[in-house]
mmCIF file of the N, C-alpha and C atoms, coordinates in Angstrom:
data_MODEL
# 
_entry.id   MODEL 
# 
loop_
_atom_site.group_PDB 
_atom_site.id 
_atom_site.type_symbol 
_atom_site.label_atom_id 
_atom_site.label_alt_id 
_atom_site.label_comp_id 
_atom_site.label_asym_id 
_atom_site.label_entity_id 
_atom_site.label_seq_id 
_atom_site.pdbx_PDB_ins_code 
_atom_site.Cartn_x 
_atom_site.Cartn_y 
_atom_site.Cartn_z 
_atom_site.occupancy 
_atom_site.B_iso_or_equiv 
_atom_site.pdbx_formal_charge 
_atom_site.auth_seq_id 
_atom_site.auth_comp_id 
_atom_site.auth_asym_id 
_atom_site.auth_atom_id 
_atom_site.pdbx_PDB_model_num 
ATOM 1   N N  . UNK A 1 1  ? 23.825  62.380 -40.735 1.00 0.00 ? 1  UNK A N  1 
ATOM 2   C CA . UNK A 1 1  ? 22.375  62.214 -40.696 1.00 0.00 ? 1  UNK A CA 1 
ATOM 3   C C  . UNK A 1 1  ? 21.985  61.209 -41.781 1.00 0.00 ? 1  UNK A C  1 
ATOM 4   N N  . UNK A 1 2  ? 20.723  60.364 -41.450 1.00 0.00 ? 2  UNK A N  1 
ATOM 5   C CA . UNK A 1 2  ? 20.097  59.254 -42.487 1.00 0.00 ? 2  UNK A CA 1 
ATOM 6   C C  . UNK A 1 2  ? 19.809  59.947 -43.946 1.00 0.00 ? 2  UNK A C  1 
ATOM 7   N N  . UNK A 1 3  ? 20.119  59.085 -44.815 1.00 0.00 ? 3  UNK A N  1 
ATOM 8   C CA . UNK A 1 3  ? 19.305  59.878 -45.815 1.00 0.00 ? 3  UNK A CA 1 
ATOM 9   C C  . UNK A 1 3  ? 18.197  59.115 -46.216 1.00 0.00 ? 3  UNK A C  1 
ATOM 10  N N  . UNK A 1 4  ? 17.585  59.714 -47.051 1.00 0.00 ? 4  UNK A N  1 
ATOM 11  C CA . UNK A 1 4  ? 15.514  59.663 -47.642 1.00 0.00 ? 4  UNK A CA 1 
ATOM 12  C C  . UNK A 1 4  ? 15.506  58.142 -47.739 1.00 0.00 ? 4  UNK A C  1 
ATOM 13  N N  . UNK A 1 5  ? 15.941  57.403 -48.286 1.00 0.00 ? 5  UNK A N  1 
ATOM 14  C CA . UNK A 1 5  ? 16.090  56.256 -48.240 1.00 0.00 ? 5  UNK A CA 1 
ATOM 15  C C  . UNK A 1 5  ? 16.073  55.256 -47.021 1.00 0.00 ? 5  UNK A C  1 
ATOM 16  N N  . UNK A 1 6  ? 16.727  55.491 -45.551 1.00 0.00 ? 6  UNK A N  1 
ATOM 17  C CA . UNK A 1 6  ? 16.829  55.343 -44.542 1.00 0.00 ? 6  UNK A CA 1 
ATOM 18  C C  . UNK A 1 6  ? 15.794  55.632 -43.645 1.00 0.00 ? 6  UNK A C  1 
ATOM 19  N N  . UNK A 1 7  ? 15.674  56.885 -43.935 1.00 0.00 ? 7  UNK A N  1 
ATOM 20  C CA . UNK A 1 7  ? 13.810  57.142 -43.489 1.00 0.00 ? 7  UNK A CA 1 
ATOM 21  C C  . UNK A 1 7  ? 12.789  56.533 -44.254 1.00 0.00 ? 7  UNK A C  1 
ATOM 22  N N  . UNK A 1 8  ? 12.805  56.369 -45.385 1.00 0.00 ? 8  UNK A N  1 
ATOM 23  C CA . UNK A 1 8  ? 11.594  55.064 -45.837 1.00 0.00 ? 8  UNK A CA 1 
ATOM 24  C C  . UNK A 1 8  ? 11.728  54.067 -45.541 1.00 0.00 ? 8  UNK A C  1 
ATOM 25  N N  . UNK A 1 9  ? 12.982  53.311 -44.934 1.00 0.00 ? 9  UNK A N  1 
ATOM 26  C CA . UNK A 1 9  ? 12.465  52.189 -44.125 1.00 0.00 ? 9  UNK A CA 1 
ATOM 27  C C  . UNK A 1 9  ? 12.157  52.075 -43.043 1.00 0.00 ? 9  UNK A C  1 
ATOM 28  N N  . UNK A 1 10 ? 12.405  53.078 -42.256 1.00 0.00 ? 10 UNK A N  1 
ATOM 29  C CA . UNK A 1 10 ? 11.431  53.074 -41.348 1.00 0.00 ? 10 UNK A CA 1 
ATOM 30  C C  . UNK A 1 10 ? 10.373  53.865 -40.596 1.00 0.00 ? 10 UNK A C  1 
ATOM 31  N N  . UNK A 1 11 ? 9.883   54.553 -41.802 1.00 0.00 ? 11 UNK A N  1 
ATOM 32  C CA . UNK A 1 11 ? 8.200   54.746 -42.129 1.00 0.00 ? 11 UNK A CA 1 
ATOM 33  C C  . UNK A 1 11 ? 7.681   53.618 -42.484 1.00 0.00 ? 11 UNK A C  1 
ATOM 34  N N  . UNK A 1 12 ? 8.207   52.863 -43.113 1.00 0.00 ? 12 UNK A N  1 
ATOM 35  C CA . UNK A 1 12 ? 7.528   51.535 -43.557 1.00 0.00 ? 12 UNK A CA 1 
ATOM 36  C C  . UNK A 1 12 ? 7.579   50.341 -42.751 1.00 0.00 ? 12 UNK A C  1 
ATOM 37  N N  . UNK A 1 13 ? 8.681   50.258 -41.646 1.00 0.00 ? 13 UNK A N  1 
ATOM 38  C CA . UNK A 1 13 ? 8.373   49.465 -40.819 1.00 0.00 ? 13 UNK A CA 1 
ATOM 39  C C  . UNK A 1 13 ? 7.370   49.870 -39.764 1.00 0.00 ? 13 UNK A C  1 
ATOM 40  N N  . UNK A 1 14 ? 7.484   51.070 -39.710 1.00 0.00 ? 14 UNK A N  1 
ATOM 41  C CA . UNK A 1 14 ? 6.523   51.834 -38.324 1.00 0.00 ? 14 UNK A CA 1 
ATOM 42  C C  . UNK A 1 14 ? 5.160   51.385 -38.663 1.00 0.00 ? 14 UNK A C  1 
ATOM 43  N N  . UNK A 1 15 ? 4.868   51.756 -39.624 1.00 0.00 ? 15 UNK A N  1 
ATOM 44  C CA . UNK A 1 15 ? 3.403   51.266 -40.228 1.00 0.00 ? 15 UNK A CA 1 
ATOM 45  C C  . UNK A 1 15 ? 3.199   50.302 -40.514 1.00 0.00 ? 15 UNK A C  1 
ATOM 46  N N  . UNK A 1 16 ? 4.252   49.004 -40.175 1.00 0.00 ? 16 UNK A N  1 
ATOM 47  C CA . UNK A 1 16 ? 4.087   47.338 -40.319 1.00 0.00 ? 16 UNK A CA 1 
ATOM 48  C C  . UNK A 1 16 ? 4.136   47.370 -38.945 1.00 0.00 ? 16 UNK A C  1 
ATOM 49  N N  . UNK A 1 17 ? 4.697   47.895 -38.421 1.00 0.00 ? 17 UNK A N  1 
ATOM 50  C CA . UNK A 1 17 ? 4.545   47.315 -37.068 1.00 0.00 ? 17 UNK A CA 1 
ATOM 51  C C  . UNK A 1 17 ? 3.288   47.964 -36.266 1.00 0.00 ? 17 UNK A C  1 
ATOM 52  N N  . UNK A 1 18 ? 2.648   48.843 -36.564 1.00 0.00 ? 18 UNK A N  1 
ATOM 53  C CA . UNK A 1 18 ? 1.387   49.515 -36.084 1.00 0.00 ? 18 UNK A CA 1 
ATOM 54  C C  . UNK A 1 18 ? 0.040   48.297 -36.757 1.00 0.00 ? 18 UNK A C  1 
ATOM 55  N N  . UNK A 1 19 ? 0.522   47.995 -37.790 1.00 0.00 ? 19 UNK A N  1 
ATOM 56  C CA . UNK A 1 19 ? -0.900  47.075 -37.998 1.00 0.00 ? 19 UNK A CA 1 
ATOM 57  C C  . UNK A 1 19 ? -0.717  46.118 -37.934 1.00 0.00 ? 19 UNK A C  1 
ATOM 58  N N  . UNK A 1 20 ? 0.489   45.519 -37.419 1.00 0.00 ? 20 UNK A N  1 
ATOM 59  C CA . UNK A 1 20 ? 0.873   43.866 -36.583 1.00 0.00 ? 20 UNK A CA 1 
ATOM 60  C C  . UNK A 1 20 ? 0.193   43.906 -35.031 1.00 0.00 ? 20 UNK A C  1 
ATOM 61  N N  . UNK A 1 21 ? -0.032  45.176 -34.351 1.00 0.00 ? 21 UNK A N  1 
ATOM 62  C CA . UNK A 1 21 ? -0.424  45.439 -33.360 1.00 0.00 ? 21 UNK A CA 1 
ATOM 63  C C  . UNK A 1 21 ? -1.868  45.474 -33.389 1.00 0.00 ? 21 UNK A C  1 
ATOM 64  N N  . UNK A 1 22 ? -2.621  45.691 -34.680 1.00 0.00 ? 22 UNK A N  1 
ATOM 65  C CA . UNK A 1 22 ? -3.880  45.953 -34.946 1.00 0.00 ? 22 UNK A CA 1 
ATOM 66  C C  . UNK A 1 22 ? -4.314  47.415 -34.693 1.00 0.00 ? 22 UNK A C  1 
ATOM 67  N N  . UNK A 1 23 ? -3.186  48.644 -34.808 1.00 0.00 ? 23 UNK A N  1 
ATOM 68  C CA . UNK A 1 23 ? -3.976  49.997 -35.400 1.00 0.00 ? 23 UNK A CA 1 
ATOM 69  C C  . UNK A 1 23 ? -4.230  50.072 -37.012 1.00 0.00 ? 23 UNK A C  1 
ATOM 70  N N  . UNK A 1 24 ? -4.926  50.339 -37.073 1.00 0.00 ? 24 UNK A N  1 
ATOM 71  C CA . UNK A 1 24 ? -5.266  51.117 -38.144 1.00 0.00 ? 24 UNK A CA 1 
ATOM 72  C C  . UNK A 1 24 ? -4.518  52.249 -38.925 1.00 0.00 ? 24 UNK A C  1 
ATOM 73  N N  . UNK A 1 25 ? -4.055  51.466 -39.877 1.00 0.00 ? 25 UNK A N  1 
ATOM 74  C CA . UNK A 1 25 ? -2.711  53.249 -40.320 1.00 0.00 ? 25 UNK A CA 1 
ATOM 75  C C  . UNK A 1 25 ? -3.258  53.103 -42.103 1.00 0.00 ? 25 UNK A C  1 
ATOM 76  N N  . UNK A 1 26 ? -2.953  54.408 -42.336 1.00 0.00 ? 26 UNK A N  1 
ATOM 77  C CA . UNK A 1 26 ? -3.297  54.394 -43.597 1.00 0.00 ? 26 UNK A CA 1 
ATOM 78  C C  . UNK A 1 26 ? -1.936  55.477 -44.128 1.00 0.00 ? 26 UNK A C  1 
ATOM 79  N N  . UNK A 1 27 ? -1.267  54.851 -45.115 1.00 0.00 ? 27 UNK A N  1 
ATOM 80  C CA . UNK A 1 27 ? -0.056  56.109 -45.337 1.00 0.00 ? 27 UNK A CA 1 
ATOM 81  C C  . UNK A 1 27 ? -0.419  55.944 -46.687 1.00 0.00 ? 27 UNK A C  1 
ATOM 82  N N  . UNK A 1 28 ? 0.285   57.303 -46.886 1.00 0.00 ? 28 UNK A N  1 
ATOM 83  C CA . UNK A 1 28 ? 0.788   57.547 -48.631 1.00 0.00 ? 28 UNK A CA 1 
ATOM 84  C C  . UNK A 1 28 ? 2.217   57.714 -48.722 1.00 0.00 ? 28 UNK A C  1 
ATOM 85  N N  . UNK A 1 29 ? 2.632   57.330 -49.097 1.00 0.00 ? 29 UNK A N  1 
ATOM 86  C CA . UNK A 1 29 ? 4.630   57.000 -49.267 1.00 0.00 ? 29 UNK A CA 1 
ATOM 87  C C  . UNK A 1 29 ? 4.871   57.605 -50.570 1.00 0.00 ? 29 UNK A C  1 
ATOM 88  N N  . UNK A 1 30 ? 5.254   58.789 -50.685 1.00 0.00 ? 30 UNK A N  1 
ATOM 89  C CA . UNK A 1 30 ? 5.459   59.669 -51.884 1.00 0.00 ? 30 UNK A CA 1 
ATOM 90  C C  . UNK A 1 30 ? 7.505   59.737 -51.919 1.00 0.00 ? 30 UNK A C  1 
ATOM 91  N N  . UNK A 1 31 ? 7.610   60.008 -53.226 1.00 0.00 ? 31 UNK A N  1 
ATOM 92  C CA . UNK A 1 31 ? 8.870   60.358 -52.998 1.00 0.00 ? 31 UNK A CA 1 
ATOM 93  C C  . UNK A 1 31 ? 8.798   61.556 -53.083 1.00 0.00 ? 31 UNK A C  1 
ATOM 94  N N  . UNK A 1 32 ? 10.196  62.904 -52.376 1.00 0.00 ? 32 UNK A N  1 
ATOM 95  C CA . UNK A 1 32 ? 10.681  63.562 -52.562 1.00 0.00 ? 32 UNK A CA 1 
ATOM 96  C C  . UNK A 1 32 ? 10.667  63.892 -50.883 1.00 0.00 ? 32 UNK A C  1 
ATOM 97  N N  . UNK A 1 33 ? 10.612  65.322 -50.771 1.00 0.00 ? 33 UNK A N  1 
ATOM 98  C CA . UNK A 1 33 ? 10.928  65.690 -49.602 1.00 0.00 ? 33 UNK A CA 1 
ATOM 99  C C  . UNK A 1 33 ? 9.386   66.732 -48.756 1.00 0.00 ? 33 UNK A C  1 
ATOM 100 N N  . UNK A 1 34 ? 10.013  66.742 -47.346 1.00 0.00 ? 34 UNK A N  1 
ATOM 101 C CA . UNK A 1 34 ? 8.559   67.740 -46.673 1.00 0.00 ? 34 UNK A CA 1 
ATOM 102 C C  . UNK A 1 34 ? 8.998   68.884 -47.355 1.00 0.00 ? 34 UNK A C  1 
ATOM 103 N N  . UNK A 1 35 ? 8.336   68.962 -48.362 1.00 0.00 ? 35 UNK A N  1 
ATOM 104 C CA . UNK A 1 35 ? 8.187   70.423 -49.067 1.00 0.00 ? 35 UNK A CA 1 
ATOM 105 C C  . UNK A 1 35 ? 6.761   70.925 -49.094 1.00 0.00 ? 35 UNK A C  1 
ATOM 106 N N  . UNK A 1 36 ? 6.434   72.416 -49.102 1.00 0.00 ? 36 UNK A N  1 
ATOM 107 C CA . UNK A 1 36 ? 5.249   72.431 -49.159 1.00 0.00 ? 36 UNK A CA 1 
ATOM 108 C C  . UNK A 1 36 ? 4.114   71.756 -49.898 1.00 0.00 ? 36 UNK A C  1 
ATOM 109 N N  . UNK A 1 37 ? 4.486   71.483 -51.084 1.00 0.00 ? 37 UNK A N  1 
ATOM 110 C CA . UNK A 1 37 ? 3.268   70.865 -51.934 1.00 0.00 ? 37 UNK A CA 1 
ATOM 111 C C  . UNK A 1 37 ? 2.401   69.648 -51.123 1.00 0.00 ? 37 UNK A C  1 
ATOM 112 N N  . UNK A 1 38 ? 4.034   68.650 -50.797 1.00 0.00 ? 38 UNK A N  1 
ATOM 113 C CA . UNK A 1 38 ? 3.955   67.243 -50.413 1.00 0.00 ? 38 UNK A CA 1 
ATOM 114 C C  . UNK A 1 38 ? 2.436   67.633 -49.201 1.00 0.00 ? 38 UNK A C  1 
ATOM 115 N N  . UNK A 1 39 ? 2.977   68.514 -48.547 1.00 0.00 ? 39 UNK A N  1 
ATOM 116 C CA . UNK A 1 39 ? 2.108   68.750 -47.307 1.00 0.00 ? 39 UNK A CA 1 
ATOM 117 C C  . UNK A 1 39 ? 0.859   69.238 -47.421 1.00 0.00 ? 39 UNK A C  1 
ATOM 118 N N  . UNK A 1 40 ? 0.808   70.204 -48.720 1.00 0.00 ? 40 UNK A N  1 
ATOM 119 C CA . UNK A 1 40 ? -0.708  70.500 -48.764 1.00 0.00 ? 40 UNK A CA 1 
ATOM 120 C C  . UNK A 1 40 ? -1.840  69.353 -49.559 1.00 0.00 ? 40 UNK A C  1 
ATOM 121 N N  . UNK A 1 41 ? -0.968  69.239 -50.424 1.00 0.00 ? 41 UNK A N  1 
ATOM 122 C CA . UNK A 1 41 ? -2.082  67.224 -50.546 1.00 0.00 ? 41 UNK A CA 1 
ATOM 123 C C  . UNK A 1 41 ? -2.557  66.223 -49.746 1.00 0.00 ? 41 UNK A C  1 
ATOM 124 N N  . UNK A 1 42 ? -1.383  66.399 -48.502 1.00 0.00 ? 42 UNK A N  1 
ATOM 125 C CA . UNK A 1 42 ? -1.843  65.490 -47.642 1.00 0.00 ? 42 UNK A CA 1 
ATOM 126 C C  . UNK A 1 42 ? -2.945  66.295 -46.531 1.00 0.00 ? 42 UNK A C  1 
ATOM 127 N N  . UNK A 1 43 ? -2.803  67.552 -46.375 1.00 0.00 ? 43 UNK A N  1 
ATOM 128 C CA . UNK A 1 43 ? -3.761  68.336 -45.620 1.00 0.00 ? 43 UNK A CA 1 
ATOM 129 C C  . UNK A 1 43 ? -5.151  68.063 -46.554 1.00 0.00 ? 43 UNK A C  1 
ATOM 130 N N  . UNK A 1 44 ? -4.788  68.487 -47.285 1.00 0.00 ? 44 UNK A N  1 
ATOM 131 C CA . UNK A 1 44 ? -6.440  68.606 -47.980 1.00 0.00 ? 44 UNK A CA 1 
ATOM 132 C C  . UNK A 1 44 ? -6.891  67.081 -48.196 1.00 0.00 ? 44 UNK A C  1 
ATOM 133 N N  . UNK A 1 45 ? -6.373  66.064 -48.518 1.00 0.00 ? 45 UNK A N  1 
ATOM 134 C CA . UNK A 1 45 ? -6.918  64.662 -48.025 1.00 0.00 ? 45 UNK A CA 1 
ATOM 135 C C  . UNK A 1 45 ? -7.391  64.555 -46.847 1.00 0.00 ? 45 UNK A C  1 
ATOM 136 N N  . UNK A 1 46 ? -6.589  64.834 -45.899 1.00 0.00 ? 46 UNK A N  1 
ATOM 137 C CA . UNK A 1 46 ? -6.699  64.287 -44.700 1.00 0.00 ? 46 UNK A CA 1 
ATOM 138 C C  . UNK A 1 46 ? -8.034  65.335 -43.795 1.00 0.00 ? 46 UNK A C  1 
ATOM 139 N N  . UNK A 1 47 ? -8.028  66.512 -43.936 1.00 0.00 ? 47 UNK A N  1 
ATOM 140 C CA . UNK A 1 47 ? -8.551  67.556 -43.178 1.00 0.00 ? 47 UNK A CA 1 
ATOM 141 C C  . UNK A 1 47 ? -10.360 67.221 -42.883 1.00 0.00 ? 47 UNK A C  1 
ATOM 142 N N  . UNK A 1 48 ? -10.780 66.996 -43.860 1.00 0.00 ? 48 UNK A N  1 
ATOM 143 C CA . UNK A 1 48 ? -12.146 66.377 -43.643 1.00 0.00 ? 48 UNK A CA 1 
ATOM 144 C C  . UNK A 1 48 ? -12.682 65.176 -42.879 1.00 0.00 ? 48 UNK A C  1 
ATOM 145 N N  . UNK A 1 49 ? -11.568 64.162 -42.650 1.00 0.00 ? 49 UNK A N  1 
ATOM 146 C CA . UNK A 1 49 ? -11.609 62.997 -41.297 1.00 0.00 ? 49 UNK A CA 1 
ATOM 147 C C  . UNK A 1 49 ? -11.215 63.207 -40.542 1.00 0.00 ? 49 UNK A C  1 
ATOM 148 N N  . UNK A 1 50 ? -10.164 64.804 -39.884 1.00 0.00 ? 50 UNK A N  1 
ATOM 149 C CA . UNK A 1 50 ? -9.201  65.455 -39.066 1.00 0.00 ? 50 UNK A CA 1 
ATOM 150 C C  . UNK A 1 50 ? -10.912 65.818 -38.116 1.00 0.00 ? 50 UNK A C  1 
ATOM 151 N N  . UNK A 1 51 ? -11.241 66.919 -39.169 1.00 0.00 ? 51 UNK A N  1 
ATOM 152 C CA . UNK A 1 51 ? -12.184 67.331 -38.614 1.00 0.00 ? 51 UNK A CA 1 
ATOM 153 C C  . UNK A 1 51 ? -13.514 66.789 -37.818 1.00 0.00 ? 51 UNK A C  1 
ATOM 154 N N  . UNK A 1 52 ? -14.042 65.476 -39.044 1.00 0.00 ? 52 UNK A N  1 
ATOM 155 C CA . UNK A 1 52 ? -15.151 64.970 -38.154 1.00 0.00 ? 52 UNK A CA 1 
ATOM 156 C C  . UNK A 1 52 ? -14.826 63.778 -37.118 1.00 0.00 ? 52 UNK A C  1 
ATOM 157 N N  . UNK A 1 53 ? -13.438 63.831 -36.561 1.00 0.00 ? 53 UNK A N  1 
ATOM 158 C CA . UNK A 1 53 ? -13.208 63.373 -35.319 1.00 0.00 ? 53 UNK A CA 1 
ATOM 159 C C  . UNK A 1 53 ? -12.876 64.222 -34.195 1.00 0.00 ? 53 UNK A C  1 
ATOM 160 N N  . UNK A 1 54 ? -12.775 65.589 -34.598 1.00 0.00 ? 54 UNK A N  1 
ATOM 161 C CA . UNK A 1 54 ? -12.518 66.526 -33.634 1.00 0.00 ? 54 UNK A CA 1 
ATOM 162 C C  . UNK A 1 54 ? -14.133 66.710 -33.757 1.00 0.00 ? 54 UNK A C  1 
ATOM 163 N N  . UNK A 1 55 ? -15.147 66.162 -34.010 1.00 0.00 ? 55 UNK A N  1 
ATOM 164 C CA . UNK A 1 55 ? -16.407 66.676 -33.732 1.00 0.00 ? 55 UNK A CA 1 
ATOM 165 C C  . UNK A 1 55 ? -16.879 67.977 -34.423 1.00 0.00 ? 55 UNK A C  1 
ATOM 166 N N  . UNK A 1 56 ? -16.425 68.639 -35.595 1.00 0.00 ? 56 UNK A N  1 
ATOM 167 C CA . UNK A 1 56 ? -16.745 70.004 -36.351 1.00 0.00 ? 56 UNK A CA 1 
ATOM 168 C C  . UNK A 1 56 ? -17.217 69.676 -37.376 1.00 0.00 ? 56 UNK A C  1 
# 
């Protein structure tokens, strides 16, 4: 299997190649791993633009 390193390049191409296409991407590129913390920072960033596009 790839390691962390291998997967950041291509998270980082995915998101070059999404706004060569003209989406709109916005990442945060943290090191370490999907551990809980990583995930609840990005929930609680993210959850308030989650929401007012689901219309709530």
């Amino acid at each position: 299997m790839p390691g962390p390193a291998a997967f950041r390049t291509v998270r980082r191409a995915m998101a070059a190649r999404l706004r060569a296409h003209g989406v709109p991407v916005t990442t945060h590129f943290y090191p370490g791993t999907h551990s809980p913390p990583y995930w609840e920072r990005e929930l609680r960033s993210a959850l308030p633009a989650l929401l007012r596009n689901l219309g709530r």
